[in-house]
C-alpha positions, 0 to 999 in steps of 0.5 A: 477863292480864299475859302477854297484854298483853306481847309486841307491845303495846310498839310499839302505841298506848297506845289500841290496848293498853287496848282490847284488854286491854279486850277481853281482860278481857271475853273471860275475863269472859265465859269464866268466865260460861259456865263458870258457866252450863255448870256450872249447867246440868250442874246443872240437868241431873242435877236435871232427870234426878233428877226425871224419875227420881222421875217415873219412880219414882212412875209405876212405883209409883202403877202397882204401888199400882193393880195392888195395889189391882186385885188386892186386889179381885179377892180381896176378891170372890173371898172374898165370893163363896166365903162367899156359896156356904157354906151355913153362917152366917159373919161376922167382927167386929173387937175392938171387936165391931162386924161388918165383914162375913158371909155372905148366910146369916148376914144372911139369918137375921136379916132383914138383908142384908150392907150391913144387917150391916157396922157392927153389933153383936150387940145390934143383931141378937139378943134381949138374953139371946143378944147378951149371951151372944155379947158374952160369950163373945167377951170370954172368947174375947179375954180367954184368948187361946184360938185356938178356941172351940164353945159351942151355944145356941138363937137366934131367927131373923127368921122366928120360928123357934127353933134349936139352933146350934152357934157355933165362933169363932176369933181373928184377928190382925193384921200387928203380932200384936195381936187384930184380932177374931174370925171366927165360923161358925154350924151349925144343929144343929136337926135333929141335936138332933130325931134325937137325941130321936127316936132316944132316944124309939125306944129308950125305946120299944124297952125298953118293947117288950123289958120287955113281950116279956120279960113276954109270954115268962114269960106264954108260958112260964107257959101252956105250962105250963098247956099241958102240965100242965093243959090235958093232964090233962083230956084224960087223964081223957077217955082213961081213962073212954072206955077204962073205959066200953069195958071195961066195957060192951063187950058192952052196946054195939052198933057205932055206940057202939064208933065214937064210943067210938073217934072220941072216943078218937081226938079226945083223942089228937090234941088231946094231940099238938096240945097237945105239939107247941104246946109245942115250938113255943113253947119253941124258942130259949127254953129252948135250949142256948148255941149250941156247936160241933155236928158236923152228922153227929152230928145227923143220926146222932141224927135218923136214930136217932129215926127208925129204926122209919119208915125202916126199915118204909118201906126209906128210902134216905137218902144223907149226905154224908162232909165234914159241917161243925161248926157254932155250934148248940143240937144238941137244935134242930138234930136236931129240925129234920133229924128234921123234913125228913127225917120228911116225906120218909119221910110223903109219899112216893106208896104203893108209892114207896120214899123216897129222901132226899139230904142235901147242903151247901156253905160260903158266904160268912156261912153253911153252906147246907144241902139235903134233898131228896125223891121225894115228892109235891111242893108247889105253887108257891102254897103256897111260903110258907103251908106254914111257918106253924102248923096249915097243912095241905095234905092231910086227915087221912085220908090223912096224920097231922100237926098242921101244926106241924112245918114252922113248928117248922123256920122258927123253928128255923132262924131262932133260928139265924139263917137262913132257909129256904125250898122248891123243888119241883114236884107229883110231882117232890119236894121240897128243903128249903133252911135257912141256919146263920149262920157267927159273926162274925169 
């Protein structure tokens, strides 16, 4: 202000000086005021841009909190709406026990709905004795610290109903790793446990049936004994006196004496073989061998030797394959059952026919098939089945001799061994006889 007011102001009026260094002094005055109000409003204006920021900030944020909460409820329906499908009863309490949510199932089966639920406890819900367990075994389950826990028990349910469940329970824990609760999912096991009486009931019932087929089979055994001692015996002295009676008076009796001498003897004979071949009935797959390996052409070579006489009066052709397998089998039963097939082929054949039997067999999967095929009288399609059960006869006894056991001796044969067997053929155009050998098991 001195260097203003130097210079020209020595020739001015004194006035003239003072109004102008005056003015000066209002001028920097008023300079340094607007310095000041710029600098306040410099100041003001990063305040200003610092809360419009902060504005901005908790725009941005109070969104980012409203697509958090958004978000945070589509996953609480999600989950609810995921729980509701589980058909299994789920809740979930909090450490102090009280149930902050559960599925529809598990409201449903104590007569509450989910809003019903949320805040309860277990005695609010169940009978003294099962809340008192559950509290139980939740405090053990918080107390071990033991990330699972299953435990069965029975509850009542609203309808009245009683039911085995099966409770699997799991601690949950929170953002600081404390317990927060339990999540628990009940499964009704009722049904399991019903099956598993019945299951346990059928296999009492089945070792009675066994005890009882056991004494049936020894009470088998003992009348087949009977059967060919006993019963036999009688039948020996009937022979013995109707011989001793023709010896004697042979020359007393006139012809119809003789015939029923003779239809007598004859009665005998064929209830003795009746009585015999029942015997083998009833002793097959009981008093076999230990099923062993058996070359199918020794048996057959056996049956074919046991039939010699037959085969060779009737000039049978029987043809037998070279490639014969060995099989798992009781040989005695097995030959019986080719002597069998094969005796037949050789019995029924038409008179004046020379029997022509084949033999033939192929390997499939579980089992030797085999085939025995004649040129006999064949069989109708109805008699298919009938001709495998006991004293099934399809001709007299006039025209072919047999008891009708001898097919049925082959069902149970084969099936002792496990197969089965069974018949194709036409009348006049002979016979097969299929049978299956089970393979063992690998």
């Amino acid at each position: 202000m001195a260097g203003l007011a130097a210079g020209p102001a020595a020739g001015l009026p004194p006035s003239t000086v003072v109004v102008a260094a005056v003015a000066a002094a209002i001028v920097l005055a008023l300079l340094h005021r607007l310095d000041r109000l710029a600098e306040a409003g410099r100041e003001m204006a990063e305040r200003l841009r610092l809360q419009q920021a902060a504005i901005d900030s908790a725009a941005r944020d109070d969104t980012e909190r409203k697509r958090a909460e958004a978000a945070l409820r589509d996953q609480v329906a999600f989950l609810s709406t995921l729980l509701d499908t589980i058909p299994s009863p789920i809740y979930y309490k909090d450490a102090a026990g009280v149930y902050l949510g559960c599925n529809r199932a598990f409201a449903a089966i104590h007569g509450r709905t989910v809003d019903e639920v949320v805040g309860r406890r277990a005695a609010d819900l169940m009978g003294p004795a099962t809340a008192g367990l559950d509290d139980n075994t939740d405090t053990c389950l918080a107390a071990l610290e033991d990330p699972f826990q299953v435990y069965e028990t029975q509850i009542d349910f609203a309808d009245g109903s009683r039911h085995d469940i099966l409770f699997s329970k799991a601690l949950y824990r929170q953002s600081d790793g404390s317990v927060g609760g339990l999540v628990g999912v009940m499964s009704d096991t009722t049904d399991r446990s019903r099956h598993e009486q019945q299951i346990a009931d059928a296999r009492d019932r089945m070792a009675r049936q066994a005890e009882e087929l056991r004494r049936s089979n020894a009470e088998l055994e003992q009348f087949a004994y009977v059967a060919s001692h006993d019963l036999r015996e009688p039948l020996r002295m009937v022979t013995s006196y109707l011989s001793l009676l023709q010896r004697r008076y042979e020359d007393r009796l006139d012809d119809d004496a003789r015939d029923f001498i003779g239809f007598a003897r004859d009665g005998a004979t064929r209830m003795d073989r009746l009585i015999l071949d029942l015997l083998d009935y009833s002793r097959v797959g009981r008093r076999s061998k230990p099923m062993a390996p058996t070359p199918v052409a020794d048996v057959i070579a056996a049956a074919r030797h046991n039939l010699q006489v037959a085969l060779a009066e009737s000039a049978t052709i029987l043809r037998v394959p070279p490639d014969l397998p060995v099989v798992p089998a009781d040989d005695n039963e097995l030959t019986r059952l080719f002597q069998n097939l094969i005796g037949n082929g050789v019995k029924y054949c038409s008179p004046g026919t020379v029997p022509e039997i084949s033999i033939d067999w192929a390997d499939e999967p579980g089992c030797w098939r085999f085939g025995v095929t004649d040129n006999g009288l064949g069989i109708a399609a109805e008699h298919f089945d009938r001709i495998f059960m006991v004293f099934q006869r399809l001709h007299g006894r006039g025209d072919y001799d047999g008891t009708g056991i001898g097919l049925a001796i082959c069902r149970k044969i084969v099936e002792h061994h496990g197969g089965r067997i069974w018949v194709t053929s036409e009348p006049g155009r002979g016979s097969t006889f299929h049978f299956t050998l089970a393979k063992p098991a690998e």
